[in-house]
Short mmCIF file of the C-alpha atoms (twelve columns), coordinates in Angstrom:
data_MODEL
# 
_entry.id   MODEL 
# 
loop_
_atom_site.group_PDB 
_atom_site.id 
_atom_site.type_symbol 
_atom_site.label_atom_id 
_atom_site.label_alt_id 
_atom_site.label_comp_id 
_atom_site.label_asym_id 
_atom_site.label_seq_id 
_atom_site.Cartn_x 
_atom_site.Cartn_y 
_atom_site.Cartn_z 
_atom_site.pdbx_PDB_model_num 
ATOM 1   C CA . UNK A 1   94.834  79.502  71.102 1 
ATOM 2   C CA . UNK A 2   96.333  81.035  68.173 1 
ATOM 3   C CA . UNK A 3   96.854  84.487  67.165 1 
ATOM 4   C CA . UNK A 4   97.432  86.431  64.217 1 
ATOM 5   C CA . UNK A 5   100.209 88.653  65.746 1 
ATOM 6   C CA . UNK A 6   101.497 86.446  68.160 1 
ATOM 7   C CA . UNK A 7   101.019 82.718  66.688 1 
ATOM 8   C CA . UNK A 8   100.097 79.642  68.660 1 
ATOM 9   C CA . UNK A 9   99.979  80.357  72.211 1 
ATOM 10  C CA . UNK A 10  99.121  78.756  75.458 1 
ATOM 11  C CA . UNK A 11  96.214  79.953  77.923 1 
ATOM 12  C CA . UNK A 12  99.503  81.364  80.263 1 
ATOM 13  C CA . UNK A 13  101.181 83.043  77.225 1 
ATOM 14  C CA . UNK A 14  97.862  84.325  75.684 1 
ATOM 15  C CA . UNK A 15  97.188  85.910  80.198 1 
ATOM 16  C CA . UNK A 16  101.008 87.650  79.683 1 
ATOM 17  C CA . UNK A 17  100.247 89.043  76.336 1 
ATOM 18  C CA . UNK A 18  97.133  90.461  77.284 1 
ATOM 19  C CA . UNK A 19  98.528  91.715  80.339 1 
ATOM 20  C CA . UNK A 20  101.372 93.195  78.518 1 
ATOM 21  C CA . UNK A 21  98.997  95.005  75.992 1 
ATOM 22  C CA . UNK A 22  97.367  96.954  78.968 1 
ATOM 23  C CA . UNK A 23  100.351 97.868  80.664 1 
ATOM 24  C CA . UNK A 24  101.617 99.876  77.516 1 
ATOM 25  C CA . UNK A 25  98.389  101.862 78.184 1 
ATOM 26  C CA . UNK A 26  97.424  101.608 81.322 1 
ATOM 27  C CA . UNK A 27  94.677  104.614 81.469 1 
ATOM 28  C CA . UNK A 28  92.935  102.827 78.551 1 
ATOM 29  C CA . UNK A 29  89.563  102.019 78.814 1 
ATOM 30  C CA . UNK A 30  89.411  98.131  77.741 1 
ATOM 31  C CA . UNK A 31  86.662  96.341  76.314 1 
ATOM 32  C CA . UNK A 32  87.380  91.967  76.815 1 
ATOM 33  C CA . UNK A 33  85.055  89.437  74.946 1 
ATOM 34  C CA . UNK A 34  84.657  86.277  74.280 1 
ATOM 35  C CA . UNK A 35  82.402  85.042  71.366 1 
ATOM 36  C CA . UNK A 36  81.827  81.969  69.427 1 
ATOM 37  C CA . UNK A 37  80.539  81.258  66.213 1 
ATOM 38  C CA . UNK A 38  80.071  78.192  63.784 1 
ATOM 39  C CA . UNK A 39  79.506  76.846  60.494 1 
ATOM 40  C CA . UNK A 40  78.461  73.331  59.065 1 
ATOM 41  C CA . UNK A 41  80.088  71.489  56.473 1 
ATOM 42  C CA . UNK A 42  78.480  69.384  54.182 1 
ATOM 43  C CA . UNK A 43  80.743  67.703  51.294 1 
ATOM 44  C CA . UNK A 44  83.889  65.824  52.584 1 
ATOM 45  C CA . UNK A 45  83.583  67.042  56.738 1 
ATOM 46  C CA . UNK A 46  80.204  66.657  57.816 1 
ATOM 47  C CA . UNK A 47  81.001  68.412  60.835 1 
ATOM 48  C CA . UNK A 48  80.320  71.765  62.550 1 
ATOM 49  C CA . UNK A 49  83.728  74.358  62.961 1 
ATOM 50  C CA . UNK A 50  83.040  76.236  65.880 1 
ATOM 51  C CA . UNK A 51  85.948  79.504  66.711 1 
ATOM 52  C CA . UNK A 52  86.058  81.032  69.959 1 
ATOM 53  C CA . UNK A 53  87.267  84.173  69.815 1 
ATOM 54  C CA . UNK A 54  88.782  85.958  72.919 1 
ATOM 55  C CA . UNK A 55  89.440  90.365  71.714 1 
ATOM 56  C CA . UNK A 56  90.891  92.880  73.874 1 
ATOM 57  C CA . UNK A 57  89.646  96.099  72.849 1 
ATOM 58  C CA . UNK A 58  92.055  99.013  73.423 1 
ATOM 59  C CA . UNK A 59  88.596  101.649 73.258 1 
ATOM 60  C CA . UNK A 60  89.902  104.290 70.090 1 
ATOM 61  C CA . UNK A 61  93.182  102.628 69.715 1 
ATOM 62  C CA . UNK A 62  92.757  99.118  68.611 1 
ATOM 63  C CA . UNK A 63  93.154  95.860  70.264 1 
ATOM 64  C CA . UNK A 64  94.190  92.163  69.929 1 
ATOM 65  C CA . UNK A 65  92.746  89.078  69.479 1 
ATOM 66  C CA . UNK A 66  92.540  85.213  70.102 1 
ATOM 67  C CA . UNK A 67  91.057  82.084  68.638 1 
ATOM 68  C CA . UNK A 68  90.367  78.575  68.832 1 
ATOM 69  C CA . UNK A 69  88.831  76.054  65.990 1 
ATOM 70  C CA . UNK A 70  87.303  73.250  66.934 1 
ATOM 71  C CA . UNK A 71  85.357  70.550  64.924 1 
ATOM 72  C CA . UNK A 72  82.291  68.616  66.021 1 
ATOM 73  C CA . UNK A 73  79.472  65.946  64.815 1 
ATOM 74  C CA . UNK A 74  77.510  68.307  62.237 1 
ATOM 75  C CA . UNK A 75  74.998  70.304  64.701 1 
ATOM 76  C CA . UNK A 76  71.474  70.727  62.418 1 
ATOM 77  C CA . UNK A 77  69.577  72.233  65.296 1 
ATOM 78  C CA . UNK A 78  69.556  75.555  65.191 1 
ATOM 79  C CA . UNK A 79  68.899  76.168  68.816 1 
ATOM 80  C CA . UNK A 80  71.183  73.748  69.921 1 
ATOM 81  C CA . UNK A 81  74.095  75.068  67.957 1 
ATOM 82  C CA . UNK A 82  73.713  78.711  69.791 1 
ATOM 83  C CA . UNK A 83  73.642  76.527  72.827 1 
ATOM 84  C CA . UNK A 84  76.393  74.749  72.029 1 
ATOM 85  C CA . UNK A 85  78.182  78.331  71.025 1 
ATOM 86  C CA . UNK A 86  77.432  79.868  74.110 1 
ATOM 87  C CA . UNK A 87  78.353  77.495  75.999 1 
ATOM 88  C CA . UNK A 88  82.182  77.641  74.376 1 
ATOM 89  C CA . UNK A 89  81.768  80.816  75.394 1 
ATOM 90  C CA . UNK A 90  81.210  80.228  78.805 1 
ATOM 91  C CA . UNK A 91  84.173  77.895  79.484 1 
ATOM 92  C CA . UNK A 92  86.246  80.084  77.989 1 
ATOM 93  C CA . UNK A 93  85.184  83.206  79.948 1 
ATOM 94  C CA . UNK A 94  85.238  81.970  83.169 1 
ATOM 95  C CA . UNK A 95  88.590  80.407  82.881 1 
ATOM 96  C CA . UNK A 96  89.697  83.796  81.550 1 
ATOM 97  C CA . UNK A 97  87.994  85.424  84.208 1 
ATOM 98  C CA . UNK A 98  90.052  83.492  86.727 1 
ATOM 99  C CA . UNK A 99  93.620  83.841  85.012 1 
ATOM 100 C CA . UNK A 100 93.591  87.595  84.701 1 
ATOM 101 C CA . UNK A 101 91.803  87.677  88.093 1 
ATOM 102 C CA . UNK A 102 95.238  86.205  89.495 1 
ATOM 103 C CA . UNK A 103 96.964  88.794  87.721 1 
ATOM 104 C CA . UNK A 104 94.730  91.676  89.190 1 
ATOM 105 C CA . UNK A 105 93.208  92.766  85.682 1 
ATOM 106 C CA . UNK A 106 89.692  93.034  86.137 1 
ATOM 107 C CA . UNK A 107 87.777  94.905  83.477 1 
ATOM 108 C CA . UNK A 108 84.888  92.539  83.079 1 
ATOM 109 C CA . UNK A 109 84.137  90.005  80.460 1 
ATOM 110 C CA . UNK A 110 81.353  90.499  78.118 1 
ATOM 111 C CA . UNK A 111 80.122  87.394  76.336 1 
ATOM 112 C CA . UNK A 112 79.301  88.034  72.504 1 
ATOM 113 C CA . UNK A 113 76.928  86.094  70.761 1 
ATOM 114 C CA . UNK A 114 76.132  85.461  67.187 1 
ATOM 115 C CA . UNK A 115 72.125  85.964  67.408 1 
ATOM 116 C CA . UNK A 116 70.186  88.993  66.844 1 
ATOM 117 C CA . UNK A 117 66.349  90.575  67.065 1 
ATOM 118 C CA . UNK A 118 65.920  89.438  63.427 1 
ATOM 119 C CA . UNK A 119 66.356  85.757  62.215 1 
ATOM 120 C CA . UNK A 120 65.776  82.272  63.634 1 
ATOM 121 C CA . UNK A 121 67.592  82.606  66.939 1 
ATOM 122 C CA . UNK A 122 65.499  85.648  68.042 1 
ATOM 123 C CA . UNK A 123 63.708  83.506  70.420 1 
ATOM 124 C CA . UNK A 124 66.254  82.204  72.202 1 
ATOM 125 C CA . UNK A 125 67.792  85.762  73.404 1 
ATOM 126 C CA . UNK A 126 66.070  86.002  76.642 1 
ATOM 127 C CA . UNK A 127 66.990  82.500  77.184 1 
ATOM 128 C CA . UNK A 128 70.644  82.575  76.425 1 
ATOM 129 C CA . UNK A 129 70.899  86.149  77.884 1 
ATOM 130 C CA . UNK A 130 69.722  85.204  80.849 1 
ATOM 131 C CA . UNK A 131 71.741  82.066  81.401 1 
ATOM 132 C CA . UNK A 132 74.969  84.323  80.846 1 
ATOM 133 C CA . UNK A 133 74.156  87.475  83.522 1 
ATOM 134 C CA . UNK A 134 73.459  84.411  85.881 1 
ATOM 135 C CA . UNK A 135 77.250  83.540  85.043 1 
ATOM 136 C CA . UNK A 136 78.086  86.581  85.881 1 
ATOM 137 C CA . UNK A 137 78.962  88.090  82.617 1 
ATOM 138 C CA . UNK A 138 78.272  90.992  79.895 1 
ATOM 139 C CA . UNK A 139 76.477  90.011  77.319 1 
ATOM 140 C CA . UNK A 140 75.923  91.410  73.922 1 
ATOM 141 C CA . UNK A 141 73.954  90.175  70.821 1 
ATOM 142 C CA . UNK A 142 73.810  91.602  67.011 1 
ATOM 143 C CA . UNK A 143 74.907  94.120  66.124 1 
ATOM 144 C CA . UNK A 144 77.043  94.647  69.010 1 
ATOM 145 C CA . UNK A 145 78.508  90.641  69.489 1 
ATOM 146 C CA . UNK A 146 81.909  91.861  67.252 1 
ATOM 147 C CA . UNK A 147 84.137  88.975  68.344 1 
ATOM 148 C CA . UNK A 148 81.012  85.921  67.816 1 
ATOM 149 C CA . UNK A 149 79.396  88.115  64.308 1 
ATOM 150 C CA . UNK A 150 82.527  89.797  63.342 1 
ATOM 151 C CA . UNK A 151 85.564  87.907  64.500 1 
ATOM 152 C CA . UNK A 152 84.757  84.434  64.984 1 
ATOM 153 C CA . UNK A 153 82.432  84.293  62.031 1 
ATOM 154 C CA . UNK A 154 85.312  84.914  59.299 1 
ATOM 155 C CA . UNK A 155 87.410  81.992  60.691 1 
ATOM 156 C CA . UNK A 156 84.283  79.871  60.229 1 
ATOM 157 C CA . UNK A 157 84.269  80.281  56.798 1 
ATOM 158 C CA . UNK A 158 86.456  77.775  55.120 1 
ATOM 159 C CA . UNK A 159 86.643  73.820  56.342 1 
# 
């Protein structure tokens, strides 16, 4: 993972920082997300750049964040992108979800994802929705998905 405060971390290193970023407020109300979002590239790539994005949200006082770039075969299907997304997502949370579980941090993880009521993936929110409460997560779509719409998508943006 890599972060813009803290640089290129592991998954341990990334579990202490977070952990240390509660502790210095430790009647905070914390928001945790993970959310994924990608981008194709046409000219000299021909690939899809998908970012996972893992934020801790310090609720009125700011927070800290996370992310991951991979590349992948170019991904034309809509549908099966946000699949694909979500299921970043997914791995990501639940691994999460175990680590700070260890470390007795339990706020919940919501899962953000880059779809919303209007636009092509409108019809696969009950779908993908559905398949992440039966995870056991959060989940949040446009225009409340900040780390997939917000985050993720503006390290997407270049090849």
């Amino acid at each position: 993972m890599y972060s813009p405060t803290y640089g290129k971390v592991s998954h341990e290193k990334m579990i202490d920082i977070i952990k240390d970023f509660i502790i210095k407020s430790p009647e905070s109300i914390y928001n945790i997300s993970v959310g994924t979002d990608s981008q194709n590239f046409s000219q000299n790539f021909k690939c899809t750049k998908t970012v996972v994005v893992v934020a801790i949200h310090r609720i009125g006082n700011g927070g800290i964040f996370f992310y991951d770039i991979k590349r992948v075969k170019k991904i034309n299907n809509i549908s099966q992108k946000l699949f694909y997304e979500t299921s970043i997502s997914l791995d990501i949370a639940i691994k999460l979800s175990e680590m700070l579980e260890k470390e007795g941090i339990d706020f919940g993880i919501s899962i953000h994802v880059d779809a919303g009521k209007n636009g092509q993936t409108s019809k696969l929110i009950p779908e993908i929705v559905g398949w992440i409460k039966a995870c056991g997560f959060a989940c949040e779509t446009k225009p409340n998905s900040y780390a997939a719409s917000s985050i993720a998508d503006r390290y997407t943006k270049t090849p």
